[in-house]
N, C-alpha and C positions, 0 to 999 in steps of 0.2 A: 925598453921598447924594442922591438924586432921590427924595425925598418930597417929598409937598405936602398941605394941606389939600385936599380932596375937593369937587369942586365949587363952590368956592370960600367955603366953610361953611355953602353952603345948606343943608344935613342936619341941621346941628345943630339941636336942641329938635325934632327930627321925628323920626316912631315909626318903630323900624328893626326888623329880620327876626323880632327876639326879644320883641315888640310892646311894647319900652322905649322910652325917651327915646335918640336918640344927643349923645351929652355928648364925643365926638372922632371925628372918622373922618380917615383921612390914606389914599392914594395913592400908588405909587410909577408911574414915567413907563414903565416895563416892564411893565406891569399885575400890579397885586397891590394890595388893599384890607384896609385893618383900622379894627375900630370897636368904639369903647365904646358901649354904653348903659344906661344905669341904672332900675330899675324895670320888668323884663323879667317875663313871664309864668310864668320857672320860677328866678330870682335874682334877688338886689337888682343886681347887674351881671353883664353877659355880655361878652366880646370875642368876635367873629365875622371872621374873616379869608377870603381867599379868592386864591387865584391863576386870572387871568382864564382858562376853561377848562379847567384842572386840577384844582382841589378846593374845598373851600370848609369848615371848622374853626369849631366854636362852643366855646367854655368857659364857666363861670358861677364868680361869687366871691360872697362875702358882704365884701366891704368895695368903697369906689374906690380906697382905697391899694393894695389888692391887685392890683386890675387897671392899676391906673395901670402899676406895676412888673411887670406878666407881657407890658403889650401893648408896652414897650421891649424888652422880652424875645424875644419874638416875633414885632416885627416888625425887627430884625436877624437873626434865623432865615429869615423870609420872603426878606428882600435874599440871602441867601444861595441860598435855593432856585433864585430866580429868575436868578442871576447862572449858573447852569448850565445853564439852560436857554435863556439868549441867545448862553452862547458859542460865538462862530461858530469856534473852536479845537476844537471838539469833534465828530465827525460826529455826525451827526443821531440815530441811533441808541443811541449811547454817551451822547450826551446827553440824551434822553429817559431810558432806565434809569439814571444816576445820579441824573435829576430823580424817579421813584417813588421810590427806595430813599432819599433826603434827606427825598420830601413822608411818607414810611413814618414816619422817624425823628424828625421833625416832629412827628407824630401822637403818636407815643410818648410824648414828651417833654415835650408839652402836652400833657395828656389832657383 
C-alpha cells in the first residue's frame, strides 16, 4: 500500500475543510487524500476524501468508531479508483470512463 501520514502529521489538531479538529489524515503517493475530523460545523465527525483533480467526497457520523471503520472502508475504495486511473495498460480514454463510473459508484456507496 503507498499510504502515508500527510505531511508528516502536521494537520493533526489543525481545523480542516469541515471547520473540525483533523484527528488522521493519510495520503497515498498517486494522489488521493482522506481525513477525519472531529467537531465539524454540521457532525460530531466527518471524513472528507479527495482524488487530486478528480473529486473531492465529505460524509458525517455521529460516533469516531463509526468513522474510524467507514474511512478504512473508503480509503481501500479510493486505492482502487485511483489504481485505474494510473494504468498505463489502459488507453487513456477507457481509463478516464472507467475512472467516472468507479468515482460514480464510490459516491453511491458512501453517500
Amino acid at each position: 500500500m503507498n499510504w502515508s501520514i500527510f505531511d508528516d502529521g502536521k494537520t493533526i489538531g489543525l481545523a480542516g475543510s469541515e471547520s473540525g479538529i483533523i484527528i488522521r489524515d493519510e495520503e497515498h503517493s498517486d494522489g488521493v487524500r482522506i481525513t477525519i475530523e472531529r467537531g465539524g460545523s454540521i457532525a460530531p465527525y466527518s471524513i472528507t476524501c479527495g482524488i487530486y483533480g478528480w473529486m473531492v467526497h465529505t460524509r458525517f457520523f455521529g460516533s469516531e468508531e463509526e468513522a474510524q471503520i467507514e474511512f478504512i472502508k473508503m480509503r481501500t475504495e479510493l486505492e482502487k479508483i485511483i489504481t485505474l486511473i494510473c494504468d498505463d495498460a489502459l488507453d487513456e480514454e477507457r481509463s478516464m470512463e472507467m475512472a467516472v463510473d468507479a468515482i460514480s459508484q464510490f459516491v453511491a456507496q458512501f453517500p
